[in-house]
C-alpha positions in Angstrom: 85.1 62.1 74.3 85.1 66.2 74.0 88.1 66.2 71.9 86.8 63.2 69.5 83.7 65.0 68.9 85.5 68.1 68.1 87.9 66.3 65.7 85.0 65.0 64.1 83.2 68.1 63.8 86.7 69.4 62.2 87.1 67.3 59.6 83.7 66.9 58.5 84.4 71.1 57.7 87.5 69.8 56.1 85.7 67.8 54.4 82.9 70.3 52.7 85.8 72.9 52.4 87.4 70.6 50.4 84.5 69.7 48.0 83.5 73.7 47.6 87.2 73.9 46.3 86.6 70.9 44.1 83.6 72.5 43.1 85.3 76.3 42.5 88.0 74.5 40.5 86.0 73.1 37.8 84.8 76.6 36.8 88.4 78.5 37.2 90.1 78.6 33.9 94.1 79.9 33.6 95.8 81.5 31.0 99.5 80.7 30.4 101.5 82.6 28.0 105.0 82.5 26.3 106.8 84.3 23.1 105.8 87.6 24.9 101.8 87.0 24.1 102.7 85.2 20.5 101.0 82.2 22.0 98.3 81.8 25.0 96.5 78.4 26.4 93.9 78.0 28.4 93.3 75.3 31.0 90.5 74.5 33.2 90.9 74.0 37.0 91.8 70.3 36.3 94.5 70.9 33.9 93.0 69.7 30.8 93.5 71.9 27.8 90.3 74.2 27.4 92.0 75.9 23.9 95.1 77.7 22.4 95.5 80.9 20.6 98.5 81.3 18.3 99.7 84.8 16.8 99.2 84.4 12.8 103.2 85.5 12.8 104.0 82.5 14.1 102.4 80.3 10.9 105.7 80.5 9.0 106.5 77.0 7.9 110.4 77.6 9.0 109.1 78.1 12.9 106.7 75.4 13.0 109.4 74.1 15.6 109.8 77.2 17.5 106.2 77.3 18.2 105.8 74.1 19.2 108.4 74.6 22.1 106.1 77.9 22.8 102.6 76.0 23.3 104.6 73.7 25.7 105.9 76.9 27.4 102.6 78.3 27.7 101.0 75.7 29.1 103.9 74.9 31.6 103.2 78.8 32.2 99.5 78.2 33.0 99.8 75.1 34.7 102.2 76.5 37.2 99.7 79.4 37.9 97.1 76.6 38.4 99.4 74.8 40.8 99.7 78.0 43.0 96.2 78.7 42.7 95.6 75.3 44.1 97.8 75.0 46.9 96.9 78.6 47.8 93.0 77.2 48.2 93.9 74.1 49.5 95.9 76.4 52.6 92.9 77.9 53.1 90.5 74.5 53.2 92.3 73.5 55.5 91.9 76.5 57.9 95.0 76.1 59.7 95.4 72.2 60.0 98.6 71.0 58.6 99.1 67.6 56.9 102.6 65.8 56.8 104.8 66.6 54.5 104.9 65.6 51.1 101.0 65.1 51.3 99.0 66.8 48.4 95.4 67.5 48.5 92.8 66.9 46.6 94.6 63.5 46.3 
């Protein structure tokens, strides 16, 4: 009965880690960049989109398809500094438990 009690008491601290990180998250915002600065996006702890800032160079009519591949580079660039962010916090929610393979958190 120890041991149940302690598992309990375990993941109910798993549990409010979990929700301060949740919590932490929705105030983080990321900056991605690409084109060597030319273009920067922001994104929240979620992922959404929080805004985009575009070098006035890039406004020529002749690159309107360059910069298009940039915003998608710079948000792929943000999004995978969110992702390490996240799984960094998520290691330390946990506090040493680890979950099966494959299994993401938050889900």
């Amino acid at each position: 009965m120890k041991n149940i009690a302690g598992l309990m008491k375990q993941a109910q601290q798993m549990q409010q880690k979990m929700a301060d990180m949740q919590a932490k998250l929705e105030a983080v915002e990321i900056e991605g960049v690409a084109g060597a600065g030319l273009v920067r996006v922001r994104l929240s702890g979620k992922g959404v989109m929080k805004g985009i800032k575009i070098d006035p160079k890039l406004a020529d009519p002749a690159e309107t398809e360059m910069l298009e591949d940039l915003v998608v580079a710079a948000h792929a660039d943000a999004k995978a500094k969110l992702d390490a962010m996240m799984e960094e916090e998520t290691k330390n929610a946990m506090g040493g438990m680890s979950l099966p393979p494959g299994l993401k958190l938050p889900f």
